[in-house]
Backbone as CSV, one residue per row, in Angstrom:
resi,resn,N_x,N_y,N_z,CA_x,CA_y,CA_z,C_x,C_y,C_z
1,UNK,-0.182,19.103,0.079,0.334,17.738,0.114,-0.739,16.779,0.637
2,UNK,-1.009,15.713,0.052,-1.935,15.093,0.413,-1.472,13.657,1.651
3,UNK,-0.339,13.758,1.752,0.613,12.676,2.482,1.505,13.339,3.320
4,UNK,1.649,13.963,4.604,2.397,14.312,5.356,3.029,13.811,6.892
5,UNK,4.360,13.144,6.219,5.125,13.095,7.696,6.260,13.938,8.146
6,UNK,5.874,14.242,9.531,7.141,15.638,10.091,7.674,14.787,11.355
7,UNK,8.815,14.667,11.763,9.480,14.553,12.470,9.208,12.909,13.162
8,UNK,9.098,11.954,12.530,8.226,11.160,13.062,9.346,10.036,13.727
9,UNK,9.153,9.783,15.013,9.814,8.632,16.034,8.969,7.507,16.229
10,UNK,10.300,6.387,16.595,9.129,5.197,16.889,10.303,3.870,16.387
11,UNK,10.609,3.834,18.491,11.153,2.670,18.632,10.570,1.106,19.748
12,UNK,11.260,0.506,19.525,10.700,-0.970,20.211,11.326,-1.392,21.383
13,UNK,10.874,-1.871,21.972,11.945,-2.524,23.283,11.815,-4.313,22.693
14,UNK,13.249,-4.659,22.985,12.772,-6.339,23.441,13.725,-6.662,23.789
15,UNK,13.212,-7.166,25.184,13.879,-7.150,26.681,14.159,-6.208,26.654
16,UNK,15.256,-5.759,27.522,16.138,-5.139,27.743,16.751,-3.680,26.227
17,UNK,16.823,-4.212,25.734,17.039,-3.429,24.061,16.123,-2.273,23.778
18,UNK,16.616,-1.522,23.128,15.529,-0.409,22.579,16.546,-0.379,20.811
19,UNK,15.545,-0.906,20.010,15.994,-0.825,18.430,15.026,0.944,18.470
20,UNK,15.809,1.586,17.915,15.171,2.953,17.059,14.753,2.635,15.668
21,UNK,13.584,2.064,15.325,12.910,2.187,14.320,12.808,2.877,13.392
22,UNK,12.612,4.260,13.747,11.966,5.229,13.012,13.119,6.901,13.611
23,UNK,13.927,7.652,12.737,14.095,8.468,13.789,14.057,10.128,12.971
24,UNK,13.026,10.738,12.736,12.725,11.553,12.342,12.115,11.786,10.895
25,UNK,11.797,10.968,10.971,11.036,11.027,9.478,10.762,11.732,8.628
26,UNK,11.004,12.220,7.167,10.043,13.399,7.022,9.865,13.272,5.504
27,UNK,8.714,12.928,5.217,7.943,12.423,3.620,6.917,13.394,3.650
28,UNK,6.620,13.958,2.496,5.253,14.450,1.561,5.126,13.627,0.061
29,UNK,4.107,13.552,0.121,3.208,13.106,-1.475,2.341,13.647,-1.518
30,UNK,2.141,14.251,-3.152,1.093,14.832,-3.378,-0.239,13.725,-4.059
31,UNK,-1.324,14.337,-3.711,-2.274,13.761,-3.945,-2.300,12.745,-5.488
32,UNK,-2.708,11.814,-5.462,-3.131,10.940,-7.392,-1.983,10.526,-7.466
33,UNK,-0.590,10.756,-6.578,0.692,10.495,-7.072,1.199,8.633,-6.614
34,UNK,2.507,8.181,-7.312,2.609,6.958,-6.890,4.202,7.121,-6.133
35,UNK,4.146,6.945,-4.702,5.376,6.959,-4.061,6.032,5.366,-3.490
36,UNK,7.531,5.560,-3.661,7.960,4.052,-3.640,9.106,4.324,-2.576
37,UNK,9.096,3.754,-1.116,9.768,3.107,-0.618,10.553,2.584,-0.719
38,UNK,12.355,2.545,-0.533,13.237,1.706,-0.955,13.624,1.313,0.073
39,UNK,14.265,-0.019,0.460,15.661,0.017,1.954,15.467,-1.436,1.700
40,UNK,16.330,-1.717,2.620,16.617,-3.297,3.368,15.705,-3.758,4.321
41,UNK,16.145,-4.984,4.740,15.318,-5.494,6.197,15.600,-4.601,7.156
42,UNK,14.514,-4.273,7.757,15.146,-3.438,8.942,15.720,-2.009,9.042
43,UNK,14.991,-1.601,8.055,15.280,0.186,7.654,14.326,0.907,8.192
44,UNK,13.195,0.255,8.467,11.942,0.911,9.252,10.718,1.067,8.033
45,UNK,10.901,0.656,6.566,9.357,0.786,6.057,8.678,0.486,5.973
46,UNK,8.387,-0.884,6.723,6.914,-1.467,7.116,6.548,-0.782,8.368
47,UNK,7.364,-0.214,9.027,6.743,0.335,10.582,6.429,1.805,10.355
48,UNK,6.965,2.475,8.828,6.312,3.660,9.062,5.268,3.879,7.950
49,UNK,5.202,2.839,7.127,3.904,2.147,6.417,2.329,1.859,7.526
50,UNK,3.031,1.130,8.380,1.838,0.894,9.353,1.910,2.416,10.205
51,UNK,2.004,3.393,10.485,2.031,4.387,10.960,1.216,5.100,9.990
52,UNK,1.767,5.196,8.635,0.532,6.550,8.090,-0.899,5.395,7.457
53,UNK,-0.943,4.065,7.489,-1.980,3.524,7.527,-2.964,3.207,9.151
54,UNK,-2.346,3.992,9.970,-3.103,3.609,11.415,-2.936,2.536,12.304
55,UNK,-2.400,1.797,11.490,-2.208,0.558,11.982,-1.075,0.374,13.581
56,UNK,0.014,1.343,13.140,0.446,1.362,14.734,0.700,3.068,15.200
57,UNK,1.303,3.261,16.193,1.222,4.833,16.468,2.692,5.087,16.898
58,UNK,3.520,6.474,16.502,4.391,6.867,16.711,4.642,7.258,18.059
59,UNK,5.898,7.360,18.517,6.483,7.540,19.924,6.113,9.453,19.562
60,UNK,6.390,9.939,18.503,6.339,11.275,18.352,6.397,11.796,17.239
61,UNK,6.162,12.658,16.712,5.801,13.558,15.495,4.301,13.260,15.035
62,UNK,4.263,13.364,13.604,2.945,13.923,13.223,2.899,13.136,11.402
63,UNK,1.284,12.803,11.192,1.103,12.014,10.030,-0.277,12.653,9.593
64,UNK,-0.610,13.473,8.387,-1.615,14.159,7.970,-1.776,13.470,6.338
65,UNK,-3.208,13.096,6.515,-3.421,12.239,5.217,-4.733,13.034,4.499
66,UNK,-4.319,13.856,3.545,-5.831,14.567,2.857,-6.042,15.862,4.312
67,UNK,-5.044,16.480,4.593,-5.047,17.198,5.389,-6.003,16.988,6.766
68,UNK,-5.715,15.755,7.499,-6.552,15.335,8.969,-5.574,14.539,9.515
69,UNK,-5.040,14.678,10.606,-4.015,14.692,11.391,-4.448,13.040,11.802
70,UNK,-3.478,12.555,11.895,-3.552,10.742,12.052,-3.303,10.588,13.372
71,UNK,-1.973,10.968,14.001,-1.661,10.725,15.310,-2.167,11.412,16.200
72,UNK,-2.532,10.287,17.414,-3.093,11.120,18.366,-4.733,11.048,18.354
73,UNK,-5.162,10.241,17.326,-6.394,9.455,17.164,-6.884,8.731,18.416
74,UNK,-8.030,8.575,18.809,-8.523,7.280,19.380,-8.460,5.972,18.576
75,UNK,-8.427,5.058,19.565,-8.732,3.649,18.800,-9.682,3.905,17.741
76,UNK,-10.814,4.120,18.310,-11.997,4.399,17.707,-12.013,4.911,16.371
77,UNK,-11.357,5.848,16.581,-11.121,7.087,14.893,-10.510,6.415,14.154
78,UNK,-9.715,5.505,14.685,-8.313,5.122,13.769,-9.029,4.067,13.301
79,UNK,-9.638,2.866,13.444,-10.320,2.105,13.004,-11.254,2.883,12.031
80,UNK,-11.617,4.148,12.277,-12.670,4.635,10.936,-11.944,5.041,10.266
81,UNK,-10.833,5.776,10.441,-9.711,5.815,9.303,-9.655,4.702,8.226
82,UNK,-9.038,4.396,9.042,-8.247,3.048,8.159,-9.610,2.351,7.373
83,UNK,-10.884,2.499,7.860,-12.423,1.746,7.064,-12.377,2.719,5.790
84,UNK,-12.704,3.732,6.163,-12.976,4.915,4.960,-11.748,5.257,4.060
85,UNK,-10.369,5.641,4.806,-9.580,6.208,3.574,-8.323,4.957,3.227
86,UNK,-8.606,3.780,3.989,-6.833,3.488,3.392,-7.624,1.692,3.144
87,UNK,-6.304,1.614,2.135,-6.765,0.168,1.231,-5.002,-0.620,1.331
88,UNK,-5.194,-1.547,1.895,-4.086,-2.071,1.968,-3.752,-3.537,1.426
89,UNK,-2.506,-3.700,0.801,-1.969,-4.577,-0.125,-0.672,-5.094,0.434
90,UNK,-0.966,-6.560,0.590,0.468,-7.198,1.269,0.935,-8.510,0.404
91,UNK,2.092,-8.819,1.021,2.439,-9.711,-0.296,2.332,-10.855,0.154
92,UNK,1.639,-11.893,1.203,0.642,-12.553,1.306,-0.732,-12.016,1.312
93,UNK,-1.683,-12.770,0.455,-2.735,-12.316,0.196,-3.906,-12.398,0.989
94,UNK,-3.861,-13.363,2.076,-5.022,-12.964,3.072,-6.427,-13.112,2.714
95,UNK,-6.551,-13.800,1.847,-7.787,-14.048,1.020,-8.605,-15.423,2.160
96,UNK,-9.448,-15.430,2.268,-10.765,-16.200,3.211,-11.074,-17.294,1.772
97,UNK,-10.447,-18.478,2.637,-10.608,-19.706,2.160,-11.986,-20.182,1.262
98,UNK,-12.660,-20.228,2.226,-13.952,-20.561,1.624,-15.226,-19.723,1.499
99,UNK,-14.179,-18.424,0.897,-15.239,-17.477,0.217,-14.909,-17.575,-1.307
100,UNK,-15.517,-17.092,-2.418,-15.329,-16.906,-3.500,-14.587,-15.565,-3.992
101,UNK,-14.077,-15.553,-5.132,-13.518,-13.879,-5.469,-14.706,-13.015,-5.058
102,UNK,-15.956,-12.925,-5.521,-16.661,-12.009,-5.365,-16.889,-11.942,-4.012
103,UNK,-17.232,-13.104,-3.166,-17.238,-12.747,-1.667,-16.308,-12.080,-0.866
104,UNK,-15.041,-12.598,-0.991,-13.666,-11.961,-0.536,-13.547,-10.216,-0.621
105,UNK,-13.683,-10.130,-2.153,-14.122,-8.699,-2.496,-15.523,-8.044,-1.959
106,UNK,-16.382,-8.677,-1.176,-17.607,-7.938,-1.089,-17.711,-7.345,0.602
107,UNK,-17.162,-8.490,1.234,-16.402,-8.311,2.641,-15.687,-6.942,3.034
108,UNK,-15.301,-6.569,1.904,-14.524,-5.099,2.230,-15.746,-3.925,1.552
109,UNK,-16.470,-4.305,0.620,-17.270,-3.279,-0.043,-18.513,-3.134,1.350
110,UNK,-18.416,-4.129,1.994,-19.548,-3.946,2.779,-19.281,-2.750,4.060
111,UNK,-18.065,-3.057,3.933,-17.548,-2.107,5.175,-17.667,-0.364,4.683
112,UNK,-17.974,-0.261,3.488,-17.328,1.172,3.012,-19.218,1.904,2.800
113,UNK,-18.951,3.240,3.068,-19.593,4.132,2.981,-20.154,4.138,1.382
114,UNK,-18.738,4.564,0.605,-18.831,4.894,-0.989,-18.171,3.611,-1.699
115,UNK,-18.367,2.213,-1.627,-18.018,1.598,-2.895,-17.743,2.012,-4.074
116,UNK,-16.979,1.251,-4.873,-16.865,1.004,-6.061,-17.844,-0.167,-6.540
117,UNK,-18.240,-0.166,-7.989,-18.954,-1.208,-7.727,-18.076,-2.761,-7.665
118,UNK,-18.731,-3.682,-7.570,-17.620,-4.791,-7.414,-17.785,-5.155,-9.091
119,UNK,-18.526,-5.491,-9.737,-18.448,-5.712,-10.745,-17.573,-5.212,-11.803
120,UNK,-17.715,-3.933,-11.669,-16.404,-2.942,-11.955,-14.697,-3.354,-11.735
121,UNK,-15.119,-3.426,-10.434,-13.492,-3.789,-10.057,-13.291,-5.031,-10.192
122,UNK,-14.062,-6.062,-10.344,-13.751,-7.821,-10.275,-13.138,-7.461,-12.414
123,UNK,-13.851,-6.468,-13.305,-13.193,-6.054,-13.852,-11.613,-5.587,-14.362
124,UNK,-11.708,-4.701,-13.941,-10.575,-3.902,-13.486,-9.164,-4.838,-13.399
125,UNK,-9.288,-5.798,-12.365,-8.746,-6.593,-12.577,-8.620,-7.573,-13.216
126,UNK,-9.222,-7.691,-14.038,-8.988,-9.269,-15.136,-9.700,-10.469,-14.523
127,UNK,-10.106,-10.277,-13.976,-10.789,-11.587,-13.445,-12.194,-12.033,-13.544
128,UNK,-12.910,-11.813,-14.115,-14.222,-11.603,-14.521,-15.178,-13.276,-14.754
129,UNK,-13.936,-13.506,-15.334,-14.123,-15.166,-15.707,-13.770,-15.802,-14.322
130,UNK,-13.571,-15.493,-13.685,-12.652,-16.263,-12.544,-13.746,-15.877,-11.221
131,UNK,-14.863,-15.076,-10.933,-15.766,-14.122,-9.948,-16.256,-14.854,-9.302
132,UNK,-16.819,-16.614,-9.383,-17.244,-17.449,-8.736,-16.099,-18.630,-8.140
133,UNK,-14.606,-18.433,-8.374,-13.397,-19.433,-8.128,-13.534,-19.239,-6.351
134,UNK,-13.046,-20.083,-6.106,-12.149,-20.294,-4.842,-10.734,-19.840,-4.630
135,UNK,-10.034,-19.348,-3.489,-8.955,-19.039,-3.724,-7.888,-19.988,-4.097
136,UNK,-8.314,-21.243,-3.874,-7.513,-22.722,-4.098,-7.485,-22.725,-5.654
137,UNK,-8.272,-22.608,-6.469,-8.512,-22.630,-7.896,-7.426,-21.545,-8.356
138,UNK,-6.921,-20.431,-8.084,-6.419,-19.642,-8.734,-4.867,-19.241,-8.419
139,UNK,-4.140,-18.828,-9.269,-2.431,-18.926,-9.276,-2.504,-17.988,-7.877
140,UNK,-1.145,-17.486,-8.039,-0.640,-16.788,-7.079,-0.829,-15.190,-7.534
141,UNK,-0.814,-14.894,-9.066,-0.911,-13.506,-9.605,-2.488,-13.494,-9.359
142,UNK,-3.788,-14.171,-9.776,-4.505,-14.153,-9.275,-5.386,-13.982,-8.445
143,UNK,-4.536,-14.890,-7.121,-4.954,-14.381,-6.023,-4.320,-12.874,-5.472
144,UNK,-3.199,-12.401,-5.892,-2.768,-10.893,-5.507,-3.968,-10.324,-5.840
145,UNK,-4.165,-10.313,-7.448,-5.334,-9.264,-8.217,-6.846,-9.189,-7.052
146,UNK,-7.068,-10.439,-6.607,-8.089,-10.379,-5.749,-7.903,-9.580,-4.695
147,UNK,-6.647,-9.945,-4.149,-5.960,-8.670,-2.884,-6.213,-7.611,-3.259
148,UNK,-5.995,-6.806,-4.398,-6.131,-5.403,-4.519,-7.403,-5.188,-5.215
149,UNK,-7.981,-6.171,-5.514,-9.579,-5.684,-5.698,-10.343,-5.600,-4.224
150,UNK,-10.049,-6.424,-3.459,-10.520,-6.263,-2.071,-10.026,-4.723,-2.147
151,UNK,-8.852,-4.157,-1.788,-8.330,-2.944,-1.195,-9.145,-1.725,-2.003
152,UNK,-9.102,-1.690,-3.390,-9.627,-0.874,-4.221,-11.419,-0.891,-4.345
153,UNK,-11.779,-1.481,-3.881,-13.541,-1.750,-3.912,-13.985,-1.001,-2.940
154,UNK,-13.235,-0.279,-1.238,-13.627,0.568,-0.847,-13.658,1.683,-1.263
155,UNK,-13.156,1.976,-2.542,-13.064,3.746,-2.828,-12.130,4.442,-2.039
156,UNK,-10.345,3.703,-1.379,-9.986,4.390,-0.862,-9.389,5.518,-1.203
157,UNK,-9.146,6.767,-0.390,-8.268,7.628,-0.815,-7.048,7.392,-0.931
158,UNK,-6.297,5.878,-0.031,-4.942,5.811,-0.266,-4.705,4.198,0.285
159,UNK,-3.515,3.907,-0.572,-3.340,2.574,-1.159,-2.009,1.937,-0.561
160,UNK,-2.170,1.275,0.670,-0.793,0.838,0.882,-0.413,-0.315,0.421
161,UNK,0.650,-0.231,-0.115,1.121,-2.222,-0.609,2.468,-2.118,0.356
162,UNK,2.570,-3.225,0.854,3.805,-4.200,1.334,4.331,-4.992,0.385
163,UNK,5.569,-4.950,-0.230,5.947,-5.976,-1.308,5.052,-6.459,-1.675
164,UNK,3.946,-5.977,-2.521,3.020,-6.243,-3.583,3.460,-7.957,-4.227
165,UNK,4.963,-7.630,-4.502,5.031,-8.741,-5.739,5.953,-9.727,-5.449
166,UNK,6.537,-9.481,-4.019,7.086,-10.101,-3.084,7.558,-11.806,-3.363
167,UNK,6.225,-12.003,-3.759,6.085,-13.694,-3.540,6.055,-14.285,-5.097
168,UNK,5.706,-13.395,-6.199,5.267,-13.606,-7.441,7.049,-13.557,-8.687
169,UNK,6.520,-14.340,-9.446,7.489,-14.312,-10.457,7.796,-13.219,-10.679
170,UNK,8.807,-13.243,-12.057,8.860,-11.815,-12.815,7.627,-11.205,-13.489
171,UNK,6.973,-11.998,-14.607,6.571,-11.338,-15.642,4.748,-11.454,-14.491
172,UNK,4.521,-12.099,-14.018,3.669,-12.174,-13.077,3.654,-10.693,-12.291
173,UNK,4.646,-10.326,-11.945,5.263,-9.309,-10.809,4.966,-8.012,-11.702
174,UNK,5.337,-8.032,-13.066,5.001,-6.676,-13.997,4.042,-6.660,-13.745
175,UNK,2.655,-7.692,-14.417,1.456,-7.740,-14.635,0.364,-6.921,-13.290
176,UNK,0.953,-6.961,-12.027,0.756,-6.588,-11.159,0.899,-5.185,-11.030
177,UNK,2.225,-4.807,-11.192,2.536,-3.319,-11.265,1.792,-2.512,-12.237
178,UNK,1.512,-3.116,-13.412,0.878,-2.698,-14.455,-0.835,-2.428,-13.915
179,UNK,-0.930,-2.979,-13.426,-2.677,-2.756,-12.818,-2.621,-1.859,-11.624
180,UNK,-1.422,-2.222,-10.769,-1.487,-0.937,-9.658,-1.144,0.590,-10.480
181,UNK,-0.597,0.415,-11.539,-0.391,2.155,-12.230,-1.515,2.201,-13.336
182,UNK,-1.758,1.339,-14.018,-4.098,1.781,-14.205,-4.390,2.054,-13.117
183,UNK,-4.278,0.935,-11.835,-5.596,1.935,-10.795,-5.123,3.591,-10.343
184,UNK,-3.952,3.616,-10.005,-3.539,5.232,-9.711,-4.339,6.246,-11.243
185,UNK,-4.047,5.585,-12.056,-4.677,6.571,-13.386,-5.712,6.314,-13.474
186,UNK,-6.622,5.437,-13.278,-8.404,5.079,-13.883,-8.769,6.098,-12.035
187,UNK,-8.425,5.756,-11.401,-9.454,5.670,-9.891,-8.860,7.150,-9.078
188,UNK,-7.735,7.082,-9.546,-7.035,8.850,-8.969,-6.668,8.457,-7.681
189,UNK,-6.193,7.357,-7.208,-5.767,6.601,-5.847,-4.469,6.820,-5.782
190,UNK,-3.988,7.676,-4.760,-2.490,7.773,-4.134,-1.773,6.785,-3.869
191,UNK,-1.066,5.891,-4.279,-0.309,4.841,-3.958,1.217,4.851,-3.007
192,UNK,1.258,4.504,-2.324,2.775,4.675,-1.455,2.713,2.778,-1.519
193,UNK,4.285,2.136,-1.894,4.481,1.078,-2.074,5.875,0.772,-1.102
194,UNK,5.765,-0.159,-0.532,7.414,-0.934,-0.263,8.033,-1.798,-1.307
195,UNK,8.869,-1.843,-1.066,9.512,-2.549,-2.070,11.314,-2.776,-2.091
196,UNK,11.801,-3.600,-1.931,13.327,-4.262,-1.676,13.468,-3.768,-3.334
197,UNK,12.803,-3.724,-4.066,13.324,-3.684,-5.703,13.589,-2.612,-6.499
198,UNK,14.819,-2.013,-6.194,15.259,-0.553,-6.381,14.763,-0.365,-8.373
199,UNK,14.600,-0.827,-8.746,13.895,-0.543,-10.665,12.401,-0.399,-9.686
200,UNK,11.549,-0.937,-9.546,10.298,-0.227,-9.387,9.907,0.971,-9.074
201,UNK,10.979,1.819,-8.658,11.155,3.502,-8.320,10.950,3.976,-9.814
202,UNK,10.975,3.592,-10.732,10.965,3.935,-12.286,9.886,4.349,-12.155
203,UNK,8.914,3.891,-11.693,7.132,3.910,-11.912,7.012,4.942,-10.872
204,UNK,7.502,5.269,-10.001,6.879,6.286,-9.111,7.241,7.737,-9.101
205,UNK,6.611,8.486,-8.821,6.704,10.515,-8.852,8.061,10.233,-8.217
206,UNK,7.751,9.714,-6.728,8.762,10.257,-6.221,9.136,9.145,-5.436
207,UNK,10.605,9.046,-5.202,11.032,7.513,-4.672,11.661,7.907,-2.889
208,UNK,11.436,7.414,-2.026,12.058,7.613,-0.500,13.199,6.131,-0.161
209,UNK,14.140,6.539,-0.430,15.229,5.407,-0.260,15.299,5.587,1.800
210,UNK,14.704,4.587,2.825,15.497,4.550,3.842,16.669,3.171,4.148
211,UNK,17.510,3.518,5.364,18.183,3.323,5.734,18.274,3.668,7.139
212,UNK,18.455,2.587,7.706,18.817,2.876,9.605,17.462,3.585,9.898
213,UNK,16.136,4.141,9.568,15.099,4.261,10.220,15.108,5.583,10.264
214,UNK,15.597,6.046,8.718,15.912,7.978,8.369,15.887,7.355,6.958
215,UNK,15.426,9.028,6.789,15.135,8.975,4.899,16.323,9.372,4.368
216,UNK,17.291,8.554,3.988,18.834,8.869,3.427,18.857,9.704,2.522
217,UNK,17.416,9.447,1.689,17.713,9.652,-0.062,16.177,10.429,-0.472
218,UNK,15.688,11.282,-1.103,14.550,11.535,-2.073,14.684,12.235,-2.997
219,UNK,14.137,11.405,-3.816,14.505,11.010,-5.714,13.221,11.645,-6.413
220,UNK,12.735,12.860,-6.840,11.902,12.984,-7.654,11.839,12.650,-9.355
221,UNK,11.334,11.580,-9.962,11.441,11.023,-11.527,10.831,11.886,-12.199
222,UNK,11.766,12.626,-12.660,11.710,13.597,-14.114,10.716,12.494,-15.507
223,UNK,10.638,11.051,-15.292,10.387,10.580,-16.213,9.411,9.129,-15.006
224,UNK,8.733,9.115,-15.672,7.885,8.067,-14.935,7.961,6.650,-16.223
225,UNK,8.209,5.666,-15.418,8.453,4.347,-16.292,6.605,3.678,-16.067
226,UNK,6.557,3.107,-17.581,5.352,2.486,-17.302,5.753,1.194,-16.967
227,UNK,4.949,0.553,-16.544,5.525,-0.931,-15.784,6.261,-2.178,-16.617
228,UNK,5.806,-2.024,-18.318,6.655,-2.956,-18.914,7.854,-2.382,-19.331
229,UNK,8.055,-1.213,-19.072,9.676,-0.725,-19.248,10.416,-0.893,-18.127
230,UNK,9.790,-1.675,-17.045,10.579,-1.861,-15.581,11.646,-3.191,-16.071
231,UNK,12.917,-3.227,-15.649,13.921,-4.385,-16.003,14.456,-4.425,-14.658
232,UNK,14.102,-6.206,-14.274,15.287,-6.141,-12.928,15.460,-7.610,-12.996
């Protein structure tokens, strides 16, 4: 398994309160595969999104990515983690004002060991004509595509999106999905996605429905939808 969570906890205080976040977790994905997140506000999958991306750390259990144990990292490690294997996609785009596409995108290539080339990926994504714009110059599908050319230009081994399409129209919102399932097939990038939009599970191996901060539901797709057969 190239994605492993076992038993995984992880709650919050405020004030006085303790919300249980997270309360035993337990997901595998196999490697090249595309896994989709389902729930509501407040089911826990941005907090256990930021857990197997490094970003925050569990009260308890265990997160193994490409078989190397996540929790229980130093600061230190976890910051090289997250440089070398994970590429992350949110549904504000976070793009640096007064850089250009290619700069925005080069900012992250600089950080990485093994790039992709950027030219390639300013490719990849459709934007080729667009490599010298500003982020002010370009739509909102646009500026996403730049988001995940940033994420994908390190060569990561694994691909987190936060409501990818969150903010974007419909047919905008395909166009998107449609390039995140080329990159899983051109680049061999593991994708794990959030997503409020129970049809985008069409596109993924395997779907994790939570609820209350436990995995209620896992759905393996006998049939994988390509992204313009997605209807919602």
């Amino acid at each position: 398994m190239f994605v492993e969570v076992a038993d995984l906890w992880k709650s919050y205080m405020t004030g006085p309160v303790k919300t249980e976040a997270l309360k035993g977790v337990e997901m595998v994905l196999d490697k090249g595969e595309i896994g989709v997140i389902i729930g509501p506000s407040g089911s826990g999958k941005s907090t256990l999104v930021n857990i197997i991306g490094g970003v925050d750390r569990p009260d308890s259990g265990s997160v193994k990515v490409d078989d190397a144990l996540i929790t229980g990292l130093s600061d230190e490690l976890l910051t090289e983690y997250r440089r070398r294997s994970v590429g992350f996609i949110f549904q504000f785009y976070n793009l640096v004002p007064n850089l250009t596409v290619t700069e925005n995108i080069e900012v992250c290539s600089n950080i990485s060991d093994s790039p992709h080339d950027i030219d390639e990926v300013i490719k990849a994504v459709s934007l080729h004509d667009k490599k010298f714009r500003f982020p002010r110059e370009l739509s909102g599908g646009e500026q996403q595509r730049v988001s995940i050319a940033r994420a994908i230009v390190k060569n990561p081994k694994l691909l987190l999106c936060d409501e990818p399409t969150g903010a974007l129209d419909y047919e905008t919102s395909r166009g998107i999905l449609k390039l995140l399932q080329r990159i899983n097939a051109d680049f061999s990038t593991t994708l794990l996605m959030i997503t409020h939009n129970t049809a985008i599970g069409g596109m993924a191996h395997t779907v994790f429905r939570l609820r209350d901060g436990e995995v209620a539901e896992r759905t393996r797709n006998k049939e994988i939808l390509t992204a313009e057969r997605i209807e919602w």
